[in-house]
Structure formats: C-alpha cells, structure tokens
C-alpha angles and dihedrals in degrees: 000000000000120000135214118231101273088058083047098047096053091042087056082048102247105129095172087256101098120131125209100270097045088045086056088048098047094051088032093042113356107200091200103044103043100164088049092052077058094059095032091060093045104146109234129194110232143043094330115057103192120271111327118236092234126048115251136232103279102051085057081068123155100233140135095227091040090105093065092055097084087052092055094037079054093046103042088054102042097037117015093040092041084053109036101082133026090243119041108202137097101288092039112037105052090166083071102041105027111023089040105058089041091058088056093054093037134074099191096042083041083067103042095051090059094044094056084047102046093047085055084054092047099065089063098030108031090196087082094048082091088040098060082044089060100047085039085058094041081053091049099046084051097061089043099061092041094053093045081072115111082222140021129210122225087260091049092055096053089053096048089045091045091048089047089057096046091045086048091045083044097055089042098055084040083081094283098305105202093235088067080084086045087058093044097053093055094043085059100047089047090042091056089043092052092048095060094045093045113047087139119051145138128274103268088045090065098048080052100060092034097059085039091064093042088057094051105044096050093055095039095058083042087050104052086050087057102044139356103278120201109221128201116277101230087073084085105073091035105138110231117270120229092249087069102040092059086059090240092160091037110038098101087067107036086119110043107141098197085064100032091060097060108095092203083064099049098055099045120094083202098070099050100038128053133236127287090244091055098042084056097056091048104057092078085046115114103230088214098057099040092121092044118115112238106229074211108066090004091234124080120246098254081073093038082055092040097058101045086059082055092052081050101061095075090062106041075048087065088035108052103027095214131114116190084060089046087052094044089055093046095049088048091056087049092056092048088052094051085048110046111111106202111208125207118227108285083238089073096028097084094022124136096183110121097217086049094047083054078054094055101054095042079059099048094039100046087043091052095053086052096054082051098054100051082063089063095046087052091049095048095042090054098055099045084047094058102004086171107039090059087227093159098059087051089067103015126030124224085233084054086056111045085051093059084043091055091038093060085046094061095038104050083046095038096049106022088107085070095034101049102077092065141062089236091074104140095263095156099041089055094043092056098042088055093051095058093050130109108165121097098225083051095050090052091047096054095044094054091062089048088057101047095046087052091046091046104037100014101205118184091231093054096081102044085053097056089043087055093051098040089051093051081053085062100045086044093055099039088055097239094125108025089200080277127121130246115251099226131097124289102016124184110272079213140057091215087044079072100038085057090049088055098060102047109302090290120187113207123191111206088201 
C-alpha cells in the first residue's frame, strides 16, 4: 500500500490543526519524529546556526492569513521534506537540513517556504490558493529589496540564491509557470557570480552551494530536453576539465573499432571531447562517486552528464555539417549508456531492512528508467537531426527503441508502488516514452500511470506534461506533423518542443 500526501501527512502526525506553539515544537522538538529533531537542531558553523530555541521576529508576523503559517511550517517539515529525496537524512535531504533552518532565520525564504506549501495544499483546499500568493509576493518583495543593495554579504547572498530557488521550485509546481526559466537563468548567473566572491566559506555554506549547484544543474539538462535553452556564451571557451580528458564518459568504448576506423572520427576533436556545457557541469562533480545515484534526482551524474552530450547532438549537427562525425559521437554515447552501471548508496547496498530494502529498489529501478530513457532521447535527437538520411537507425534501431520504450513501460507499472512517495518518481522517462508511442493499448498504459501519480503526489508539473504529450499524440495522429520536422529556421530540436508551442509557448519542467 502506497499513500498520497493527506494519508502521509496524518501518519507523520500533521492533521492541519496545529496551533503556533505546537507547530514550533514540533520544528524545534518534534515528539513524533525524534531522529529528524536530531538533524533539525544540527549545529552548523556559519551564518545559520541550526534552528534557534525561540521564534524570531518575522514569524511573529501581523497578517490575516498569520494564523495559517504554523500549519505550513508544520506541513512543509512532516510531509514535503519526508517526500522530496529518496533518503531522508543529513547528507541527503538538504530541504530539511539546508532550506529549513534558513527559513527560520529568513524572512524571504520564511515565506517562500509557506507559499510552496500552501500551493501543495491548494490543489486539494483551494482556500489556500490566496494564502501561497501572498507569501509568493512577501518572497518577491524580499529579492527585490536585497538586490536593490548596492552590495550583498556572503549570508545575503545565500539568502537571495536560496529564495531564487524556492521561487524557481514555486512557478514550476504552479503548473510550469514560464517565469520558472526566468528564475533559473538568474540563479545561474548569481550562482557563477557567488562562486567567484566566496571561495572561502563555512560548512553549511558549502552545503549550500553544493546543493545549489545540484539543483541547477539537474533542471537545467531536463530542461534543455524539453525546449531549446539558450546557455551562456562564455561555455565556449571553457578548458577541459580533467573529468573529461581521462574518457570517463567515454572509457567503455575507447576501442571501438567501428568507430575507430573511421578516419572522420579520428581527426575531430569533436568526437573524443565533450562539450563545453558539459565540461562545465562536470567540474564540481566527485570523480569517486560518478555511478552513485543521487537520493536527489534518483539517477547518478555520469547520466546527468550523458544526457546533456545527447541534448547537445542537435546543435554540433547544425555545426559541423557532417554527418558521419555527428553519427560516431552519437554511437560512442550509446555505448556509455549500455555500460553504465548505476550504484545505489553503500548505505542500501548490504542492507537487510526491509524498509530499506523498499528504498533500494525505488533507487535501482528509478535509475534504470532514466538510463532508458536517455536511449530514447538519443534516438529521437538523431532523427529530427537527419529525418532523411535515416541516421538513428544507424546507431539505435527502431526495434531498440521500442524496447526501452516498453522497458520503461514495465518498470514504472511494475514498481510505482516503491517510487510514488518521492519526488524522484521517473517523470521524464515516462514522458518521453509516452510521447514515442502509437499503440492504443500503449497510450492507455501510459496514461494510467499519469493518472495515479497525479492522483498520489500531486506536482504541479505533472499535468502540463501529460497535456504536451497527449497533444503530440494528436498532431501525430491528424497528420499535421507527420513526426517530421518543419523546414523553416529555428525548428523545434523536439516533437514535444512543438507540441508545447502549440499550446501557448508552454515551458514544462520533467523534474
């Protein structure tokens, strides 16, 4: 048996009846979650000095809709923190352990924090629909003043970077507002600029910036499957990193000789170094812990990094204007994908728990949809690249990928009963998988998992999804499209890019 978040929320013990001093009890010492009021109250060195023993000024607030904030604190803490990463503990939950105390120190991430709760409430209650506005504007006003300075310290910058992100994560559950890329391209511009003032900084700054990073880089590859995404120019001159120069991506393949033979491939640079972009993720990455699945996006960062090469096809296609190099690169990612091992933490790999043993297989299996569906992606990418030259086939068969299509299918049916209680349920596997479909009996199948994970978690994001890939399901079958792309310029890399411009310009986030 799985639960939606109102079963969740009254077995955690929040029943929407909390008053203020219970609320603070329960973030300062919960009764009924006694291992997380350890991690809550971690001391941490730094501006933020774990959760203070006294409320502070601005959750005493004069408001008429003041009296609803304990019962979001409450909510945010027993049911969006329990539910927002496959492992809930210090290491892995930083919206517990970074995002939380900072919303008891700030104002601006405070209201924030209510506003992404009570939106989640919303979608259930619409009476607090006016309630998450209000704390959306309070956040807003807050940015605002703190970027009016004509300077910023280390600890307003935090705060301006952490609001950014909540205001980013808030658009995006308010059914992908646009203005969600509007937030992620200023997060990553003050991102870059913070990383170059604050080298030095204290420990929870740098889980700060760390899970910062993490949070950027994971929307922003989604993103570019999604929609053309225009990155920053200075990329391009980005140096290798030496990630890149030891082949890690591209180790299991070195000595192809289908592709070493090729003496187009031999000669191009382009074939044996990744892109810039994806130079540039990959210089915060640990080289140890490449294969781990992150508990955060529920797939390691060798795929992260994967599958922003495969976003970057389309473009070096329109580059180089060659195809047999186009099509090397594209048969050494392949490789990369059918040999990446994904690795669970050590701390579910030996376990004999049974609920961790729940948590294993919600990581493998989740992990596993997500290498399939790069597959896909590559697949797709490849024959809107060169739709008359048959190129994809060339690397990937329509009968490859019909069977990742049908294995993400099985997976995602067979396991949702593991994956539905986190965030890091397989959104973007299953989208695209959808959207290649053209059986019946597929399309119902696929639409019945929409609808249980809509009906269980509830995301923003999750409806506007389905509405993209339902209408290229439409286009496909009126024959306006013909699953062929326009010849004019600046044609969608995607099918589902014009499915989305069909229906207003939308921009969907598969987060």
């Amino acid at each position: 048996m799985y639960l939606d978040d109102d079963e969740k929320a009254k077995r955690d013990g929040f029943d929407g009846r909390l008053n203020g001093r219970d609320c603070w009890n329960r973030i300062v010492h919960p009764v009924t979650r006694g291992e997380a009021a350890q991690r809550v109250m971690h001391e941490e060195s730094g501006s933020y000095v774990g959760i203070p023993q006294r409320p502070l000024a601005h959750l005493d607030r004069h408001s008429k809709f003041a009296r609803y904030d304990p019962i979001l604190l409450s909510y945010y803490e027993a049911v969006i923190c329990s539910t927002s990463t496959l492992l809930d503990d210090e290491k892995n939950n930083p919206y517990r352990h970074v995002l939380l105390p900072m919303a008891l120190q700030s104002p601006g991430i405070y209201h924030a924090t209510l506003a992404i709760s009570a939106h989640t409430l919303c979608l259930a209650r619409s009476e607090y629909a006016v309630i998450a506005l209000e704390h959306r504007q309070q956040a807003l006003k807050r940015l605002i003043t703190i970027l009016s300075r004509e300077e910023c310290d280390d600890s307003e910058m935090d705060e301006v970077l952490g609001l950014v992100l909540m205001l980013c994560w808030f658009e995006i559950s308010d059914g992908c507002n646009p203005s969600w890329v509007t937030h992620l391209k200023g997060f990553r511009t003050l991102l870059h600029r913070h990383r170059r003032t604050s080298a030095n900084g204290s420990l929870h700054s740098l889980s700060l910036k760390q899970f910062f990073v993490r949070y950027f880089d994971f929307h922003l590859v989604l993103a570019k499957t999604a929609f053309r995404v225009d990155e920053e120019e200075s990329t391009a001159k980005l140096p290798q990193p030496p990630v890149i120069r030891s082949g890690l991506l591209f180790a299991s393949c070195e000595t192809d000789e289908s592709i070493d033979s090729n003496p187009v491939t031999r000669e191009s640079d382009d074939t044996h170094n990744l892109s810039s972009s994806t130079a540039l993720l990959s210089l915060h990455m640990p080289l140890d812990s490449m294969d781990d699945i992150d508990p955060y996006m529920g797939f390691s960062n060798s795929l992260l990094l994967l599958i922003n090469e495969i976003t970057e096809l389309g473009p070096m296609a329109t580059r180089l204007c060659n195809q047999p190099t186009v099509t090397s690169h594209a048969r050494r990612l392949k490789a990369s994908l059918e040999n990446l091992d994904q690795r669970p933490p050590d701390v579910l790999a030996f376990s004999s728990n049974s609920k961790l043993g729940t948590s294993r297989r919600a990581f493998v299996t989740t992990a596993e949809t997500y290498r399939l569906g790069a597959f896909v992606l590559l697949h797709e990418i490849l024959w809107r690249s060169y739709p008359a030259a048959s190129a994809a086939s060339h690397v990937i068969t329509i009968a490859e990928r019909d069977e990742a299509i049908r294995s993400i299918l099985k997976l995602v049916d067979t396991h949702h009963k593991d994956m539905i209680n986190t965030a890091t349920l397989p959104l973007w596997p299953l989208f695209l998988a959808g959207c290649c479909v053209d059986l019946e009996e597929d399309r119902m199948t696929v639409l019945r998992l929409f609808e249980i994970i809509e009906q269980r978690k509830r995301f923003g994001n999750v409806p506007p999804a389905r509405k993209v890939m339902e209408m290229v399901w439409r286009q496909r079958d009126l024959g306006r499209d013909g699953r062929r792309p326009a010849r004019r310029k600046n044609v969608e890399q995607y099918e589902w890019e014009r499915a989305s411009t069909l229906l207003g310009g939308w921009k969907i986030s598969l987060t």
